[in-house]
PASEBA-1860 file (N, C-alpha, C; in nm, 3 decimals):
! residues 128
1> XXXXXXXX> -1.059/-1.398/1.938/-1.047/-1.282/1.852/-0.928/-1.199/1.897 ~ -0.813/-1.133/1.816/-0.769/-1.020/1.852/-0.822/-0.959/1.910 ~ -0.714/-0.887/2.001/-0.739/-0.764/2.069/-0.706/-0.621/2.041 ~ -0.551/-0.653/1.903/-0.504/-0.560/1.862/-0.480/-0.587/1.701 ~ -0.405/-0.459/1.683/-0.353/-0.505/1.555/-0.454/-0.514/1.436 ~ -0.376/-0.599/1.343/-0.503/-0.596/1.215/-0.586/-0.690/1.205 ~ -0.728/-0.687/1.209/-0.838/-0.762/1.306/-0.893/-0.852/1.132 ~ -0.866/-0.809/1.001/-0.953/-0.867/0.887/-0.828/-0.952/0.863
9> XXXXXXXX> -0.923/-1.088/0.866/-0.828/-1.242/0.868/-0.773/-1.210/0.705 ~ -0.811/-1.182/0.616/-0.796/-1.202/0.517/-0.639/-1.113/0.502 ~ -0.663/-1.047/0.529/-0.514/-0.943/0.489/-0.362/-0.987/0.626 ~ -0.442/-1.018/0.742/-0.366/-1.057/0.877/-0.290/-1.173/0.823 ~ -0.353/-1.244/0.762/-0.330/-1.408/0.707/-0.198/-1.367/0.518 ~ -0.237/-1.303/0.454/-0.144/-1.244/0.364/0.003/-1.184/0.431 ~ -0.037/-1.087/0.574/0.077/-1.051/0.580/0.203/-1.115/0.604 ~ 0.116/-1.214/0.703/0.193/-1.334/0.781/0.284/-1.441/0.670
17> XXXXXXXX> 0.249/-1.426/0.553/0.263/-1.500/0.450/0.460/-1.409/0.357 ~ 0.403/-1.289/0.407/0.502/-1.213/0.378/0.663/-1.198/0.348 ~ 0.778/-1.223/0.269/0.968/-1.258/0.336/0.960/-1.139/0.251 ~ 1.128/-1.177/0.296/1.221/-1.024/0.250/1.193/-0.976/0.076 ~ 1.174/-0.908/0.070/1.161/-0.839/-0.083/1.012/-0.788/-0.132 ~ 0.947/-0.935/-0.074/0.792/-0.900/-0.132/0.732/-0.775/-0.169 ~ 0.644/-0.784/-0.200/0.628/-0.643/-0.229/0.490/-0.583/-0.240 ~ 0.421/-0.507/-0.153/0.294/-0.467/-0.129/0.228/-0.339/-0.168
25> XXXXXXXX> 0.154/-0.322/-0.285/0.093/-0.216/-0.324/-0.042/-0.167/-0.230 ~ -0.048/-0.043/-0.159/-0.144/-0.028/-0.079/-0.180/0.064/-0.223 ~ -0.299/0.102/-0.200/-0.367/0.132/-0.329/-0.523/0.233/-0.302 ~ -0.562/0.327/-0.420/-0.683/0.395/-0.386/-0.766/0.295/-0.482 ~ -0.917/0.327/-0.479/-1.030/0.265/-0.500/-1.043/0.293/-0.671 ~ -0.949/0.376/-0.715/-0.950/0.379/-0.876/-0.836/0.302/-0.944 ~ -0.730/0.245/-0.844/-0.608/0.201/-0.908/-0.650/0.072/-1.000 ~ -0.597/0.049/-1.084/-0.616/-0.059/-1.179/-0.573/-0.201/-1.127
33> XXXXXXXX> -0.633/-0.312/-1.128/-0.599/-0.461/-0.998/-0.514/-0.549/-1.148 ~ -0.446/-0.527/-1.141/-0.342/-0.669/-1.201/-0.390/-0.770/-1.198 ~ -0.459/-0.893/-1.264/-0.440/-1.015/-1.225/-0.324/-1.073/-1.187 ~ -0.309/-1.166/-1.095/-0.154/-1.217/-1.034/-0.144/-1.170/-0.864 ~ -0.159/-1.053/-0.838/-0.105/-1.071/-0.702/-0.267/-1.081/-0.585 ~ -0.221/-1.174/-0.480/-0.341/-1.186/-0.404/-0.414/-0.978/-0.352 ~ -0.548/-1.019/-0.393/-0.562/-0.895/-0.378/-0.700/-0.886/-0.213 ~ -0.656/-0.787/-0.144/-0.736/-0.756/-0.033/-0.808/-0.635/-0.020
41> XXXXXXXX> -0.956/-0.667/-0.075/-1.038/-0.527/-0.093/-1.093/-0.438/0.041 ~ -1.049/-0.379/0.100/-1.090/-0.342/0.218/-1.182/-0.222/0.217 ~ -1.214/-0.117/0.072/-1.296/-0.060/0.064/-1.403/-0.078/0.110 ~ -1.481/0.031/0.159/-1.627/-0.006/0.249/-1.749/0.064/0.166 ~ -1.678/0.203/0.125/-1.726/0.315/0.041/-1.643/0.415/0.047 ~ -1.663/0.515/-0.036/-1.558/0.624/-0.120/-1.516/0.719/0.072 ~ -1.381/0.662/0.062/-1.307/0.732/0.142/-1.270/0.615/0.295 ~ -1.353/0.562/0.335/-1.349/0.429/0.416/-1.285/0.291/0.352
49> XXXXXXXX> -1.167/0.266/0.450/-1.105/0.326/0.535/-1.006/0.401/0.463 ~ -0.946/0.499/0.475/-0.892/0.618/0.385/-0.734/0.540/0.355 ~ -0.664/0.601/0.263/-0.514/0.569/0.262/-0.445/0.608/0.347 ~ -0.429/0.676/0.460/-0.390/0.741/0.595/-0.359/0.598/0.687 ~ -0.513/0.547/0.664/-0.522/0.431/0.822/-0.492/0.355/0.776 ~ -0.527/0.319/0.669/-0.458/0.179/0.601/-0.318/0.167/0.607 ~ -0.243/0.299/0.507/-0.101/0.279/0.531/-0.046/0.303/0.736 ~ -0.106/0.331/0.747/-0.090/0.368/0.942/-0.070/0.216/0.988
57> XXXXXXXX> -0.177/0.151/0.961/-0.149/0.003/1.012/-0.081/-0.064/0.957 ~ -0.078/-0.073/0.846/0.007/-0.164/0.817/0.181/-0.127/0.798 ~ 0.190/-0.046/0.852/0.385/0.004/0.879/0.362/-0.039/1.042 ~ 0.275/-0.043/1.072/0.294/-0.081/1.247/0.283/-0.274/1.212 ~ 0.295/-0.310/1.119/0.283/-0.503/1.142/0.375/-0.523/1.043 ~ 0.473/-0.457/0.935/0.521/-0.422/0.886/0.707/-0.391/0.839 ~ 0.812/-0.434/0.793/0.941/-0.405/0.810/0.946/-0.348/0.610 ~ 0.928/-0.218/0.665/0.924/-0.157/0.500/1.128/-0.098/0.523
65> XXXXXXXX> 1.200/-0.150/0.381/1.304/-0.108/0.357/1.319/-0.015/0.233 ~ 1.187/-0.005/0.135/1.230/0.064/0.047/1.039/0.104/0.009 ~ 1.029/0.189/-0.079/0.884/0.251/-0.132/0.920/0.298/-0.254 ~ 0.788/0.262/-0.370/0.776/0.361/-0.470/0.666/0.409/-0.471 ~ 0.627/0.513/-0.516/0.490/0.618/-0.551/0.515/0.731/-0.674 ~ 0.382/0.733/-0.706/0.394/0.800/-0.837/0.452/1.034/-0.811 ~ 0.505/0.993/-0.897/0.570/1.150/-0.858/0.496/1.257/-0.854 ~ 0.308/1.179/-0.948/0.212/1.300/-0.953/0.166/1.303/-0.879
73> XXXXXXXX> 0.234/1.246/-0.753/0.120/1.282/-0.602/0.188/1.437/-0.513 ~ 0.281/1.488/-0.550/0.351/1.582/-0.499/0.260/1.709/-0.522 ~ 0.207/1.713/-0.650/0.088/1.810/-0.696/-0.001/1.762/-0.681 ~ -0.089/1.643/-0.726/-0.210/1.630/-0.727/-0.263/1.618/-0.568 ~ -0.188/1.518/-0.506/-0.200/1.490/-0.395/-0.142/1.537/-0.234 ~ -0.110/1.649/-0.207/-0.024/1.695/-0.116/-0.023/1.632/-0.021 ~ -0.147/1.599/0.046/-0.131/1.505/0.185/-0.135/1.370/0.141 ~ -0.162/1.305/0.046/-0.067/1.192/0.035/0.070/1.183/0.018
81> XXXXXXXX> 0.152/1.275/-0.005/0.283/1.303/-0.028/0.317/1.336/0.084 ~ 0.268/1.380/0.190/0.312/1.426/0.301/0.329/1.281/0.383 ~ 0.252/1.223/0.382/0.232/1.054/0.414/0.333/0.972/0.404 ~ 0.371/1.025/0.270/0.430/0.862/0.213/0.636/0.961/0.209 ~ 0.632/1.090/0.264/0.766/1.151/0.247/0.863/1.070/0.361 ~ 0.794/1.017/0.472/0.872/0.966/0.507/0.951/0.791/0.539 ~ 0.899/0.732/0.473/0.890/0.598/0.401/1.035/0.579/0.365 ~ 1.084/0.481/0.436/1.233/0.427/0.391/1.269/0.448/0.236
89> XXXXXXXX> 1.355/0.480/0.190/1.408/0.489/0.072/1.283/0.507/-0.042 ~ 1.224/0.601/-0.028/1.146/0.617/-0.098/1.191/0.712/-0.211 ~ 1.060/0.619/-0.361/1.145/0.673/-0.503/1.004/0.654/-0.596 ~ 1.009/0.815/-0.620/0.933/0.828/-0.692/0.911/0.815/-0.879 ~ 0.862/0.765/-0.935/0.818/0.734/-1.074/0.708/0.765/-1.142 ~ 0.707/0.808/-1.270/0.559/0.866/-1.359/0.454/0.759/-1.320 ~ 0.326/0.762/-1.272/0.243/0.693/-1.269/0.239/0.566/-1.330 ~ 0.274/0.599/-1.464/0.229/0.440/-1.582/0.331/0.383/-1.535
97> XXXXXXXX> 0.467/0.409/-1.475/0.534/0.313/-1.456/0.529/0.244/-1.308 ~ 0.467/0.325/-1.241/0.386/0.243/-1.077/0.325/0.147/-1.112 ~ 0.208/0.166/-1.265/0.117/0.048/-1.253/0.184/-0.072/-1.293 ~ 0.316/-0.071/-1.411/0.342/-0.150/-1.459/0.420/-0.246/-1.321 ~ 0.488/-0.180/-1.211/0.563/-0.230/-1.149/0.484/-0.318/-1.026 ~ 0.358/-0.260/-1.017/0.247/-0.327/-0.951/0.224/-0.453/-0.985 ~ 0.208/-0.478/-1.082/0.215/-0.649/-1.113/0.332/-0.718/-1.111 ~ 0.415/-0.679/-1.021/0.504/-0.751/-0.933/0.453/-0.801/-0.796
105> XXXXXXXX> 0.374/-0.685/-0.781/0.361/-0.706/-0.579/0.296/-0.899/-0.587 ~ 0.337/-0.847/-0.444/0.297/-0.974/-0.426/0.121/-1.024/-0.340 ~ 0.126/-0.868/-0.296/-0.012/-0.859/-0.222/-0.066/-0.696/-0.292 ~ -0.191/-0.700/-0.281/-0.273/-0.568/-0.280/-0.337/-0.526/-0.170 ~ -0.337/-0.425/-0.143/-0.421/-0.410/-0.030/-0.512/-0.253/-0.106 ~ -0.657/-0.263/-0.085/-0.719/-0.203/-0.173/-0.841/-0.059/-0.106 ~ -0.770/0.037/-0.066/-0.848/0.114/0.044/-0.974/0.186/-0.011 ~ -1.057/0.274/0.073/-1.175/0.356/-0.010/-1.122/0.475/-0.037
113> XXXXXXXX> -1.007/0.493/-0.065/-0.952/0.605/-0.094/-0.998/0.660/-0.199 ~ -1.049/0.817/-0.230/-1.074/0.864/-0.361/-0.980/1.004/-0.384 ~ -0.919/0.987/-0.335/-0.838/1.123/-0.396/-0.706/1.057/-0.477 ~ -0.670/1.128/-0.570/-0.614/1.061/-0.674/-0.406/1.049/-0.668 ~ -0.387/0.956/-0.664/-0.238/0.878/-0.674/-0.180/0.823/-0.539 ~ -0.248/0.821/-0.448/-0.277/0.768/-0.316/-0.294/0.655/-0.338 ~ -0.138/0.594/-0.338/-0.100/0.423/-0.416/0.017/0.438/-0.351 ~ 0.087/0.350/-0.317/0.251/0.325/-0.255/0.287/0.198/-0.299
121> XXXXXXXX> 0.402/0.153/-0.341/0.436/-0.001/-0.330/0.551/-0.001/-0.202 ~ 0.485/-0.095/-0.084/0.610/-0.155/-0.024/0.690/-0.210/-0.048 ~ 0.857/-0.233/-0.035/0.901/-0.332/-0.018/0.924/-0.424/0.100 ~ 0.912/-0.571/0.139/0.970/-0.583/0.268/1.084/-0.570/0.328 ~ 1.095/-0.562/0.410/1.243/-0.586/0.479/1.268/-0.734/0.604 ~ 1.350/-0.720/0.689/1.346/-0.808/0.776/1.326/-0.723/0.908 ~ 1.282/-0.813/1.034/1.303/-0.769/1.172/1.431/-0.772/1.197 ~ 1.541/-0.853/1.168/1.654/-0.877/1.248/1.807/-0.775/1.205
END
C-alpha cells in the first residue's frame, strides 16, 4: 500500500495515464458528468472530501500549465475563487461555456463539494 500521496487506485491509476495537454475537470457534486471522459466519483457525502483537498492533492501529483473556471465563482463563490486565483494561467468563462468545454477533459474527478461553481478544468503540463 502507499504511504503517501493519492491512496484511491482508481484516480492514482487515471493520473498516471495522464500527457501534455490533457485535461482534468475537478468538479462539485452538482456539476453535470459528460458522457466521454473517464469519470472518478470521490464524493462520500455533501461536502466530503471538499473542493479545497481534492484540488490540494491533486496540484501536489500534478504539472498544471493553464486553468479555466467559471467567472460566477468570484461572487457566488469567494473561497473557491480564492483557491483557484492562483492556478497557472488561469481564465475565466460564463459557466455554460465551462460545461461545454468539459466534455473535452479527459478525466473527471468528482468531489462532495456543495457550494456552487467549485469546478476548475486543468490543463497538463510537463515535468521537464
Amino acid at each position: 500500500m502507499k504511504r503517501s500521496g493519492i491512496l484511491n487506485r482508481h484516480l492514482a491509476g487515471a493520473l498516471a495515464e495522464l500527457g501534455h495537454t490533457d485535461q482534468v475537470l475537478v468538479c462539485d457534486a452538482g456539476m453535470p458528468i459528460p458522457a466521454g471522459p473517464r469519470v472518478v466519483d470521490l464524493a462520500f457525502r455533501a461536502g466530503v472530501p471538499s473542493f479545497a483537498e481534492v484540488l490540494d492533492g491533486l496540484l501536489e501529483e500534478l504539472v498544471v500549465e493553464g486553468a479555466v473556471a467559471a467567472r460566477e465563482v468570484r461572487e457566488a463563490n469567494p473561497a473557491a475563487a480564492a483557491l483557484l486565483a492562483g492556478l497557472p494561467g488561469l481564465h475565466l468563462v460564463p459557466h455554460e461555456e465551462l460545461k461545454v468545454r468539459s466534455r473535452d477533459a479527459r478525466l473527471m474527478v468528482r468531489t462532495g463539494e456543495a457550494a456552487p461553481y467549485a469546478n476548475v478544468l486543468l490543463r497538463c503540463g510537463v515535468f521537464f
